[in-house]
N, C-alpha and C positions, 0 to 999 in steps of 0.2 A: 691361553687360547688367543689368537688371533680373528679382529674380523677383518674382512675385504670387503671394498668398497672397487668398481669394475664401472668405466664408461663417466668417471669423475669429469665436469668442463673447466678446465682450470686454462681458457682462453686459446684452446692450440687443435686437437681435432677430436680431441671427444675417445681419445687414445692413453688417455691414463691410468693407473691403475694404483689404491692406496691400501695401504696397510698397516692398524694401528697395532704396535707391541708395544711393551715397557715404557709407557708414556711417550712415544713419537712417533710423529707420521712418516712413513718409508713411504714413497712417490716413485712408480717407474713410469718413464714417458720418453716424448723425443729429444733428441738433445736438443739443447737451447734452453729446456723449460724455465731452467731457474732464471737466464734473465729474460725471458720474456715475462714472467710471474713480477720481477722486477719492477721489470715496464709497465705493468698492468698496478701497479702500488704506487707507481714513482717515487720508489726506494731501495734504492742501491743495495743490497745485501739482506733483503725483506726474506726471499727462499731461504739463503743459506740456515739464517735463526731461526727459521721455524719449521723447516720441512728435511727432511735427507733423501733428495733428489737423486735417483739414480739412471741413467740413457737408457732405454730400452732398444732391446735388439731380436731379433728372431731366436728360436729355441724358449728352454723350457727351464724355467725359474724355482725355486722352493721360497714360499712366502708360509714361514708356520707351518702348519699341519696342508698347506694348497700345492698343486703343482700350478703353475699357471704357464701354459705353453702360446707363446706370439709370434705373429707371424701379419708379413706386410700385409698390405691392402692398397687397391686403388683410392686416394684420395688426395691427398696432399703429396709430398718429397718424402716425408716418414710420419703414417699414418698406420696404425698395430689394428689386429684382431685379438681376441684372446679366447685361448680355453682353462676354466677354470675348472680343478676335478681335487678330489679328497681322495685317494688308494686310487680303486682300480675303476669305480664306480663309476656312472653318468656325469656328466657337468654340467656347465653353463660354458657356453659358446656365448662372445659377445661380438657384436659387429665393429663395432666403434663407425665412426663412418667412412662409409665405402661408397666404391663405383661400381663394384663387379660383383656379382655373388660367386660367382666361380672362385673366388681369391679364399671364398671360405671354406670351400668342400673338406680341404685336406687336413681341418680343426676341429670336424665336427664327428663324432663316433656314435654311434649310432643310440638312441635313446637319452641327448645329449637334451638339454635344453638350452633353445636357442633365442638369445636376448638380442633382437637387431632392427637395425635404424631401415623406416619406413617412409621417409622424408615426403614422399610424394604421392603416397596415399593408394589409389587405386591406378596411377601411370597416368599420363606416359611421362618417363623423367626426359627435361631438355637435353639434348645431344652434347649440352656443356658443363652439365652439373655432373658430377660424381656420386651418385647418392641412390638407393635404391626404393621400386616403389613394392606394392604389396604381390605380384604374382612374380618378380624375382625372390623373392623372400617365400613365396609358398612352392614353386618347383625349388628351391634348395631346399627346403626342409625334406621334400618329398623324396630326392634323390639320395638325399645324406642317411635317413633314415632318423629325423630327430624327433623326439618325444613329444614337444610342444613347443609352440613357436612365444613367445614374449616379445610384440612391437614396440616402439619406442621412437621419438623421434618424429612424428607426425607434423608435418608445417602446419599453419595456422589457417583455416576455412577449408581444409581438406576433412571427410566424412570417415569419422571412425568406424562407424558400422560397416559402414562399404567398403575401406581397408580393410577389414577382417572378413570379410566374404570373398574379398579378392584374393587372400591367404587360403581361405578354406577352400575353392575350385578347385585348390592345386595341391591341399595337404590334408589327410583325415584327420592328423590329433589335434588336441587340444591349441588354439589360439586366444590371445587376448593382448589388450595393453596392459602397461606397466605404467605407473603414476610414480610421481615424487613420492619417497619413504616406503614403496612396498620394499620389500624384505624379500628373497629366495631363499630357500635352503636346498642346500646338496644332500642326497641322502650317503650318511656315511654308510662308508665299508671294510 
């Protein structure tokens, strides 16, 4: 069995995606990562030894028992979304960071849950930032039809609470954040 790890910072946009088997870590990301991972070490061949970095690209991957289906997003030059799903079941939609919410619609299926960066709380995001705040994030859930929404990403002196009420206006199910080491599970099918 395979875990996944979804929404890794391994210095580039929060578009990574890892996956441990047989004792090594498989890394799908933008190209460049390994040496930008490099440059973040300052050591020449640090990625190659320890990770198997593979480019990510749009469509739909097999990691183990996952399908994980990516797909761009406003943010950077190549900046991924993901859906992660077990058979046929619900998933996890992840945002990684974005500009647009619309860039997610066509990842997300209905009763999906949905893991996405809430940068700026309760709005209004600057006209120059790429990044979304809490009622982009609650009319997408609402439109998509997703299960529950999972924030993430909150800048610093911006109000949790009131980010999650700016979510709820706009979506009935279930919202909340996500901390460092929570856990999701997909329910299998």
């Amino acid at each position: 069995m395979s875990d996944l790890i979804v929404g890794i910072d391994l210095g580039t946009t929060n578009s990574e995606v890892a996956a441990f088997s047989g004792g090594r870590v498989r890394v799908l990301g933008p190209a460049g990562l390994d040496e930008r991972l490099d440059g973040l070490h300052a050591e020449p061949g640090f990625a190659a030894a320890t990770l198997d970095i593979e480019p990510m690209s749009v469509g739909v991957r097999r990691i183990g028992p996952f399908a994980v289906e990516a797909a761009q997003v406003a943010h950077t030059k190549e900046s991924y979304a993901y859906r992660v799903s077990v058979g046929e079941g619900s998933g996890l939609v992840y945002s990684g960071d974005c500009g647009r919410a619309e860039d997610l619609d066509a990842l997300i299926r209905p009763g999906d849950a949905l893991l996405c960066e809430v940068s700026f709380g309760v709005g209004p995001v600057p006209t120059d930032a790429a990044h979304l705040a809490g009622p982009d994030v609650g009319s997408l859930a609402a439109r998509t039809g997703a299960g529950r929404v999972l924030l993430t990403h909150l800048l610093m002196r911006r109000d949790r609470a009131a980010t999650i009420a700016s979510v709820e206006a706009l979506f009935d199910g279930p919202v909340r954040f996500v901390d460092p080491g929570d856990r999701i599970e997909l329910p299998a099918t």
